[in-house]
C-alpha positions in Angstrom: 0.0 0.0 0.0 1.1 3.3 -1.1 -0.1 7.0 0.8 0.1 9.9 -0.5 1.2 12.6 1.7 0.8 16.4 1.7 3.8 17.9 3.3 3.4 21.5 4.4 6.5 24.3 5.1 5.6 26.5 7.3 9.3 27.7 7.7 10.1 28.4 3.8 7.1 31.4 4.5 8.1 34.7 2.9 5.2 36.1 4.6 2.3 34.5 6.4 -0.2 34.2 3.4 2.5 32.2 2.0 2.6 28.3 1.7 4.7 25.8 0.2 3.5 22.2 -0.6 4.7 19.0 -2.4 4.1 15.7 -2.4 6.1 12.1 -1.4 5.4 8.9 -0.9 5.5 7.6 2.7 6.4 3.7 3.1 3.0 2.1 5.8 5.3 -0.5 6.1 8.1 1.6 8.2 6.1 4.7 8.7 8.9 6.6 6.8 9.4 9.0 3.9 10.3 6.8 0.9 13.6 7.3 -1.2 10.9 9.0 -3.3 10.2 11.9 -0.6 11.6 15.2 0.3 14.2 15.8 2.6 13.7 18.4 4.3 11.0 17.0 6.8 11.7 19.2 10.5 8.6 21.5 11.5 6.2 20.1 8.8 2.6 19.3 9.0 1.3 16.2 7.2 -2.2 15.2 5.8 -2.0 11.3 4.7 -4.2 10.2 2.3 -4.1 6.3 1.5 -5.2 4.9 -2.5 -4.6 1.8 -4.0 -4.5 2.2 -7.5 -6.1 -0.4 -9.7 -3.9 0.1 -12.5 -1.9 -3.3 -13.2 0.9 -1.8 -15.8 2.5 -5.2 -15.8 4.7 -5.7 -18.8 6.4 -8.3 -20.4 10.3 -8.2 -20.6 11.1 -5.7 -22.8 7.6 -4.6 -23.9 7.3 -0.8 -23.9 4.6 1.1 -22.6 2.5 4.8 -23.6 0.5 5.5 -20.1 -1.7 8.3 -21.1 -4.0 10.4 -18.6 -4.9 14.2 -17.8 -2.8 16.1 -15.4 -2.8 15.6 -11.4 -4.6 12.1 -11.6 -1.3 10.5 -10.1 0.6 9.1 -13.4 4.0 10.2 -12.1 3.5 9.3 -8.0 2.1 6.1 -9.7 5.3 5.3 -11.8 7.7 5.9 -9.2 5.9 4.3 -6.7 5.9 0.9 -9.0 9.3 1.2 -10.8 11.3 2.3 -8.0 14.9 1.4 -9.4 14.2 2.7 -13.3 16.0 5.7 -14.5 13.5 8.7 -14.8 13.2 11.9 -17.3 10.6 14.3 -16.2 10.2 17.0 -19.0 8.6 19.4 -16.8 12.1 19.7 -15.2 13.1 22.7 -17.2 17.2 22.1 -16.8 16.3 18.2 -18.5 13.8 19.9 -21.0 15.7 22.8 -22.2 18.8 20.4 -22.7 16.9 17.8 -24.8 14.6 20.1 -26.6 17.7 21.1 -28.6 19.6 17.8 -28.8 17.7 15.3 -28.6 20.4 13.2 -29.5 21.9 13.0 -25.9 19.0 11.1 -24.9 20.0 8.5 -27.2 23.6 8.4 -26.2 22.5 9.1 -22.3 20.9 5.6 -22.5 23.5 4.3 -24.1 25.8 4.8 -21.7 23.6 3.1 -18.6 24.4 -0.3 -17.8 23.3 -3.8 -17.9 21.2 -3.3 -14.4 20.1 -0.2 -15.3 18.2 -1.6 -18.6 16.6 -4.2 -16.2 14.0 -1.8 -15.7 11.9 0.2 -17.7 13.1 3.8 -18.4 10.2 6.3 -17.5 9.9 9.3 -19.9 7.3 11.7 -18.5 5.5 14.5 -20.0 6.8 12.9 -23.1 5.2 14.9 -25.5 6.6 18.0 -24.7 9.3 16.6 -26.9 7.8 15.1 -29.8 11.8 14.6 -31.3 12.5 12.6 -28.9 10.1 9.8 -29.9 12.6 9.2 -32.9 15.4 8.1 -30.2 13.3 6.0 -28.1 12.4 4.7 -31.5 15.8 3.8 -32.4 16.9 2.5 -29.0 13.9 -0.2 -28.6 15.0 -1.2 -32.7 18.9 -1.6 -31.6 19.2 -2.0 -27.7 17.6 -3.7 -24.9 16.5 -0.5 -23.6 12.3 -0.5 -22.9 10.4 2.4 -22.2 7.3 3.8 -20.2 6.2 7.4 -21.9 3.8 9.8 -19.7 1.8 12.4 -20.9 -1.3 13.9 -21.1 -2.0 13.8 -24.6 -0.7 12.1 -28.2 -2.6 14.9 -30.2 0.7 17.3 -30.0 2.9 14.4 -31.2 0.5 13.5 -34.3 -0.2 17.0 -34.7 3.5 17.1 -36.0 3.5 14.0 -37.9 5.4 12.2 -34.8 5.1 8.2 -35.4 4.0 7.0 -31.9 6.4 3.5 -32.1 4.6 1.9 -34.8 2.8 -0.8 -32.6 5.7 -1.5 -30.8 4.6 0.3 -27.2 0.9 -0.9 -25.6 -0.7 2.0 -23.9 -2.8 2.2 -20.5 -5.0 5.7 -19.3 -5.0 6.4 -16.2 -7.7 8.2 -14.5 -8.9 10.4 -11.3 -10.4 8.0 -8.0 -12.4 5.7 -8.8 -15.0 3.2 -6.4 -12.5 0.2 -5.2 -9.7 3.2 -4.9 -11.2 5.4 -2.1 -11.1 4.3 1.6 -14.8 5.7 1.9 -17.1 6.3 -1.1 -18.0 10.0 -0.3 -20.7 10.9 -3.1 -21.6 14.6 -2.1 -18.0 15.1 -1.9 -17.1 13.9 -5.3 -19.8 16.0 -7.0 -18.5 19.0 -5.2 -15.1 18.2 -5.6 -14.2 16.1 -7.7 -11.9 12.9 -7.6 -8.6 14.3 -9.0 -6.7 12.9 -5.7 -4.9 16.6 -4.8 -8.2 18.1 -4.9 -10.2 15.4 -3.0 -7.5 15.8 -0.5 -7.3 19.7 -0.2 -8.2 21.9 2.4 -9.3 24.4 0.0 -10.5 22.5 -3.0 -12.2 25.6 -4.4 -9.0 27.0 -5.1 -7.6 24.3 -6.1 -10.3 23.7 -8.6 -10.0 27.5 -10.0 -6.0 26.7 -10.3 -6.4 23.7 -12.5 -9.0 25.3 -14.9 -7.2 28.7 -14.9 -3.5 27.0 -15.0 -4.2 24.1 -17.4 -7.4 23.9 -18.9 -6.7 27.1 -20.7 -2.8 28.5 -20.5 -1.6 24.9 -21.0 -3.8 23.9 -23.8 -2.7 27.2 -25.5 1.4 26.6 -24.6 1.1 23.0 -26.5 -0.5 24.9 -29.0 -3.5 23.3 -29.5 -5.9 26.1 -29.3 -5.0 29.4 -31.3 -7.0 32.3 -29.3 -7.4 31.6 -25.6 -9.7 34.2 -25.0 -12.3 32.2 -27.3 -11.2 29.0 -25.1 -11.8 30.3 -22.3 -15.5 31.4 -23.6 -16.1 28.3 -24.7 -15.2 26.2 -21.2 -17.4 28.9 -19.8 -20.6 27.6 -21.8 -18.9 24.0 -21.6 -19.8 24.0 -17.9 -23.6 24.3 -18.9 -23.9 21.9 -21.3 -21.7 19.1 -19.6 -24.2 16.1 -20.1 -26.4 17.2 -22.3 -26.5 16.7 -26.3 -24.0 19.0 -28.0 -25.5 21.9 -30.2 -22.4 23.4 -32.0 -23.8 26.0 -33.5 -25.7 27.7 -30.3 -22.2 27.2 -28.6 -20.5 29.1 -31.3 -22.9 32.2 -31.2 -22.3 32.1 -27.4 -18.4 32.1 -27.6 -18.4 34.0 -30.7 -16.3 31.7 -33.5 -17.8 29.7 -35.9 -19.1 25.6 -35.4 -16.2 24.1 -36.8 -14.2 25.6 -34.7 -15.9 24.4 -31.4 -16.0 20.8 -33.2 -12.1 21.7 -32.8 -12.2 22.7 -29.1 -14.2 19.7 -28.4 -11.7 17.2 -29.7 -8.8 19.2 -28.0 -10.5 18.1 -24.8 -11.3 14.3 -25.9 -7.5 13.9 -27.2 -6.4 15.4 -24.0 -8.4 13.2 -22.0 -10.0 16.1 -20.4 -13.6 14.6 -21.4 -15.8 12.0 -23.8 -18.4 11.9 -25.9 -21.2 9.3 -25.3 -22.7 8.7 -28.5 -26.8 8.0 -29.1 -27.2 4.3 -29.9 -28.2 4.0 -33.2 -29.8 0.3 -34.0 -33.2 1.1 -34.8 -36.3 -1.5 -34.5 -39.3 0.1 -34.1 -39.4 3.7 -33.2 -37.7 7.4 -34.8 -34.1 7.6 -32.8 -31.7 10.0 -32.4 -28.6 8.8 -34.6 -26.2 11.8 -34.7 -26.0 14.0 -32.1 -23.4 13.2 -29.2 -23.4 13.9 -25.7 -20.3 15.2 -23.9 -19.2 14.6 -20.2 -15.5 16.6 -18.9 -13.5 14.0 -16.9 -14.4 14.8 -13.7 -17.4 16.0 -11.7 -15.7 18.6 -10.0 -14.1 20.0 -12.5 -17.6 20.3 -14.3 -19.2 22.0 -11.4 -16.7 24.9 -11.4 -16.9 25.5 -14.6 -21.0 25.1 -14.4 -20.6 27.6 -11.5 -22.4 25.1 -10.2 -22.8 24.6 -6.3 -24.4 20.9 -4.5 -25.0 21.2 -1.1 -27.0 18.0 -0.5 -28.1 14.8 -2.6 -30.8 16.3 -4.4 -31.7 18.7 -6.9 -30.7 19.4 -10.8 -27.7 19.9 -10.4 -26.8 16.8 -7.7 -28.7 14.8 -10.0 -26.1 16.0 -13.0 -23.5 15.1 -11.3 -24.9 11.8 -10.1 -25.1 10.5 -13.9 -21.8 12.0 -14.6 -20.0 10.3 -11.7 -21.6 6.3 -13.1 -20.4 7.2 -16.5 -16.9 8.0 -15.4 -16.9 4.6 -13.2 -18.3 2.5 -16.5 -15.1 4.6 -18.5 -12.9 3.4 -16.1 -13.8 0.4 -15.4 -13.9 -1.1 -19.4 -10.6 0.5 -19.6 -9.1 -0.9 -16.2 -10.8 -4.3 -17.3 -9.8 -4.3 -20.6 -13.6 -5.2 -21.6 -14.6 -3.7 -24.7 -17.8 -2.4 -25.3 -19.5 0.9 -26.7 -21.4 3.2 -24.2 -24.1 4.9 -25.6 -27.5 6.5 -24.7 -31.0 5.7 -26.3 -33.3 8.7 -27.0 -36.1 8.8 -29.7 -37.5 11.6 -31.7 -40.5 11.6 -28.5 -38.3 12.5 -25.9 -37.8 8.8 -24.1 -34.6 8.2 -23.2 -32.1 5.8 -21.1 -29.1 7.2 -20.0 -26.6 4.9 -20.8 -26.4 1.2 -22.8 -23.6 -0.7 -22.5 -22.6 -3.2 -25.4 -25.4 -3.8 -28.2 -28.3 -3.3 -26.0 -27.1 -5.8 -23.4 -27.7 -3.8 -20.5 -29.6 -0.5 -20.0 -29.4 1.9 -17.5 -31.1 5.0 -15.5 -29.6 7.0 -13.2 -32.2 8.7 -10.6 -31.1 10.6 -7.6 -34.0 9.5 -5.4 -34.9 7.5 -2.9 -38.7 7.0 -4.3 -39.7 5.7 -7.8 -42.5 7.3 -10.1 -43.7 5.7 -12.6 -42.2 8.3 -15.1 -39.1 7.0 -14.1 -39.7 3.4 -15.5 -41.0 5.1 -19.2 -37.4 4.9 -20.9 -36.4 1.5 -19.7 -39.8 0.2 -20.4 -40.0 1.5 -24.3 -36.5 -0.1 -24.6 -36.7 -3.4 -23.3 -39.9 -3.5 -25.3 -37.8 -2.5 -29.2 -34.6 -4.4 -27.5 -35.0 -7.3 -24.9 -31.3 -5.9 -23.0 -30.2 -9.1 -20.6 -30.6 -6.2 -17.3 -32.5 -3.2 -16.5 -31.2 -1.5 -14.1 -31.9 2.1 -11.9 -28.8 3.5 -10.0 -30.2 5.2 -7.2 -30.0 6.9 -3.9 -32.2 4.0 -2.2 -30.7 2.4 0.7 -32.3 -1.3 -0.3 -32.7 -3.1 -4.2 -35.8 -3.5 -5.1 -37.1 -5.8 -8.3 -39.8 -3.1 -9.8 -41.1 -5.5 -12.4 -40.2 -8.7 -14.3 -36.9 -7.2 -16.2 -36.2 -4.0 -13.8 -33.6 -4.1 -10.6 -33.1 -0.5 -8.4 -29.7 -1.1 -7.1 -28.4 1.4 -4.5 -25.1 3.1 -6.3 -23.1 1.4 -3.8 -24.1 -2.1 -4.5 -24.4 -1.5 -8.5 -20.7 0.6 -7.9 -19.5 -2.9 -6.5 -21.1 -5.1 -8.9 -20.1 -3.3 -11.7 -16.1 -3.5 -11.0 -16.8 -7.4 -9.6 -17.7 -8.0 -13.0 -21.1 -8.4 -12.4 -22.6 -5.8 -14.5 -21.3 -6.7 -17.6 
């Protein structure tokens, strides 16, 4: 088990507004700062935070590795928590980026120079695509030397923006992503829709801040250094009116009139943030039987609840209301993500909505299991209408409501109510699907 600490420095204060924080990784075995930690431990104030990570990046001798996931979810604490004894280039370092960024070349004779041991282990290149060039070395060294890799980042669109090759085939790739069910000592549900799951900001004493720092910091300065977005004023409009229409089906064209640029342009922003792993679309499920369907029109959900509520200027105070009951449907989609990708399962998820307005939210594989997500403890019969309609065109093999309801319930012959809990525990026992 690995914990992740927050080490305060009270003494590094240039005045008393000021604060200085990082993290290490603290060893429950001996109660002591790892290898991996800071020094510098006297007069320090600690808040320990425990998560297992499900993530199994076991690899195969010599097999190298992309692990792709959006910023602050734990990909770096992750690696050199697991691969202790592998040689590490952080690109975020600026001495180590400003070297390579203009010879990339002493990579390549860097790791040439380590030794037998050293190649042992797989070398860990994080924030990798901050140097696209560098690709052709590792490249080179998996073709002619033992050397194996692991490449971070937060995004391959930079890299085949610039006509990068990503390896050929030769390197598997894994996601990471923020807290998810079997990873949090207790499932706090309020506190992930305020919040989020990002594990800094589930773990911060002022998450609000921490919240307006990410969005100000990376979801707009960032996305405009890699150069991925040309005017970040019109970003930034547009992840204003993104916080509004987080769930629901995307209308291009009224978003463009809001921020001001034309459609295809927000089609652009929009796949910035899918390439960047900063959100997904869910698309409508389109096998039509018997009644007029939506085919074409996508939803889109951001990565992370929290993150959606700040930008929604959104504010949950209890388990109830519009926007608790947006987040609650956002939070199971981002556990079914997860959990195909952690499970390696592959199926589509989609959501069914005819021309009439009935709708499920999601259906996983081809119709083999429907769901509704209701943040309430009492069922109306409205609530059964979408799952009723679609059993009827498509027969799934389970029903199911994801509610607030402290006991399951068997409404009729083909419907279960599961308490989120229970359905949260089912679905990553494999139970679900």
């Amino acid at each position: 088990m690995l914990v992740l600490v927050t080490q305060i420095f009270p003494q590094r204060r240039k005045n008393k507004n000021d604060i200085f924080i990082s993290n290490l990784i603290w060893d429950q075995n001996s109660l002591k700062p790892s290898k991996l930690g800071v020094n510098s431990l006297l007069g320090c104030e600690f808040r320990i935070c425990m998560y297992k990570r499900l993530l199994q990046l076991t690899l195969p001798p010599k097999q190298s590795a992309f692990l792709w996931g959006a910023r602050k979810t734990g990909k770096s604490t992750y690696l050199k928590a697991h691969f202790p004894h592998s040689v590490y280039y952080d690109f975020l370092q600026s001495e180590t980026y400003l070297e390579l960024v203009k010879a990339p070349h002493l990579f390549r004779q860097e790791i040439l120079k380590l030794t037998t041991e050293h190649l042992t282990y797989p070398i860990i290149v994080d924030e990798v695509q901050k140097i696209p060039m560098i690709l052709n070395e590792i490249h080179w060294l998996i073709e002619n030397t033992p050397a194996y890799f692991i490449l971070c980042g937060s995004s391959a669109r930079s890299l085949r923006r610039q006509g990068i090759n990503l390896l050929g085939g030769r390197a598997w790739s894994f996601h990471f992503y923020p807290l998810v069910y079997p990873e949090f000592p207790q499932f706090d549900l309020l506190k992930i829709m305020q919040v989020g799951s990002i594990p800094s900001h589930f773990d911060s004493s002022n998450p609000k801040k921490s919240l307006k720092a990410y969005v100000n910091d990376y979801l707009t300065q960032e996305i405009q250094a890699e150069g991925l977005a040309r005017s970040l004023p019109a970003f930034a409009r547009f992840l204003d009116c993104l916080g509004f229409s987080n769930g629901q089906q995307v209308n291009y064209t009224n978003i463009a009139r809001d921020v001001g640029v034309d459609a295809k342009t927000i089609k652009e922003y929009f796949q910035i943030l899918i390439d960047t792993l900063l959100g997904y679309y869910v698309l409508p499920f389109h096998k039509k039987i018997k009644r007029d369907i939506l085919t074409h029109t996508p939803k889109f959900y951001l990565f992370d609840a929290g993150v959606a509520n700040f930008l929604g200027k959104n504010t949950v105070e209890s388990l109830e209301g519009f926007a608790a009951g947006q987040s609650f449907e956002h939070i199971i989609l981002l556990e079914l993500i997860a959990y195909r990708d952690y499970s390696e399962k592959d199926f589509p998820i989609t959501y069914w909505r005819t021309k009439t307005g009935l709708e499920v939210d999601f259906v996983l594989g081809d119709a083999e299991v429907a769901i509704e997500v209701k943040l309430s403890n009492h069922r109306r019969p409205s609530d059964f209408v979408g799952l009723n309609a679609f059993y009827a065109d498509y027969s799934p093999k389970k029903s199911i409501i994801v509610s607030t309801a402290s006991r399951s319930r068997q409404s009729n012959n083909f419907i279960t109510e599961l308490p989120y809990e229970l359905f949260l525990q089912d679905l990553w026992n494999g139970k679900i699907i």
